[in-house]
N, C-alpha and C positions, 0 to 999 in steps of 0.2 A: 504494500500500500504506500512506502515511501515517506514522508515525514510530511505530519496531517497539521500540524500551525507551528513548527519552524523552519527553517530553509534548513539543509544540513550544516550550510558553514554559520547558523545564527543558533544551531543545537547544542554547538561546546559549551557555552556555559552554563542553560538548564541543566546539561548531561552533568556536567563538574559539578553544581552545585545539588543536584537530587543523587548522583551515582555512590554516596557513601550512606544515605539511609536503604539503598536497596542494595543488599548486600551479593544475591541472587547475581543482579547485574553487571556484579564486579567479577564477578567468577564462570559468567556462564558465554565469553568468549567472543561475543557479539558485540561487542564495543573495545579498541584498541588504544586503551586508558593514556600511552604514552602517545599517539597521534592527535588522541584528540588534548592533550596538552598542548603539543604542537603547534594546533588550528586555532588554539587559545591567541598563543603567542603572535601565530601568523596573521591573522583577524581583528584582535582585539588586545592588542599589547600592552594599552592602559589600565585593560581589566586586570590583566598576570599583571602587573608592577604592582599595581594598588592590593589586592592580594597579598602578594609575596611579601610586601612588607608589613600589610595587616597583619600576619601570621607568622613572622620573624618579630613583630613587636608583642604579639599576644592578643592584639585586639579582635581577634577573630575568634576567642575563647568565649563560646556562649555565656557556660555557665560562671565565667569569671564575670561579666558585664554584668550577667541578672546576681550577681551576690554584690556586687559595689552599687549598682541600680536600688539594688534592697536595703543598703546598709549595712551589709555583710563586715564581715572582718577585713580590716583596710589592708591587715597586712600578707590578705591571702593575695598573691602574686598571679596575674596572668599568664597562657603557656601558650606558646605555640608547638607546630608538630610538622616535623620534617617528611609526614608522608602528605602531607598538602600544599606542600608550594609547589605552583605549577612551574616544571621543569620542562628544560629541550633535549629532544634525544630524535636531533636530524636524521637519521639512518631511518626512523620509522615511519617519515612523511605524514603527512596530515589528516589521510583518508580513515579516520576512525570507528564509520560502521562497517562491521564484518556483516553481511547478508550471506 
């Protein structure tokens, strides 16, 4: 059926931003996690920066926001996570869905 309200190259960053609540998705082969980083970069290179450094500062830590949002403990620290910063890994080109 092909991609029913995004284009494939406007898909990478729904795909980035829903692909780690569907775990199914990550492993079942059909989407090539490091291309479509790629098509990230290739496309949309202001999104990957702002990202990468959201996530290199921590501010990308949900639950750290909603505990300083609440009033949480001031001294609980932000994290970020080295398996989410969109990386390049040019050998795998950009074409991300496996059909």
């Amino acid at each position: 059926m092909g991609c029913l309200f995004f284009s494939q190259r406007n898909s990478c960053i729904p795909l980035f931003e829903l692909l780690y609540l569907r775990e199914g998705w990550q492993t079942s082969g059909k989407i090539n996690v490091h291309a479509r980083m790629n098509a990230i970069w290739s496309n949309f290179h202001e999104y990957a920066v702002a990202h990468n450094l959201g996530e290199q500062s921590g501010a990308n830590d949900l639950l750290g926001l909603i505990l300083n949002a609440a009033g949480g403990n001031e001294d609980v620290g932000w994290s970020g996570s080295s398996k989410t910063v969109i990386s390049l890994s040019p050998q795998m080109g950009t074409t991300f869905f496996c059909w």
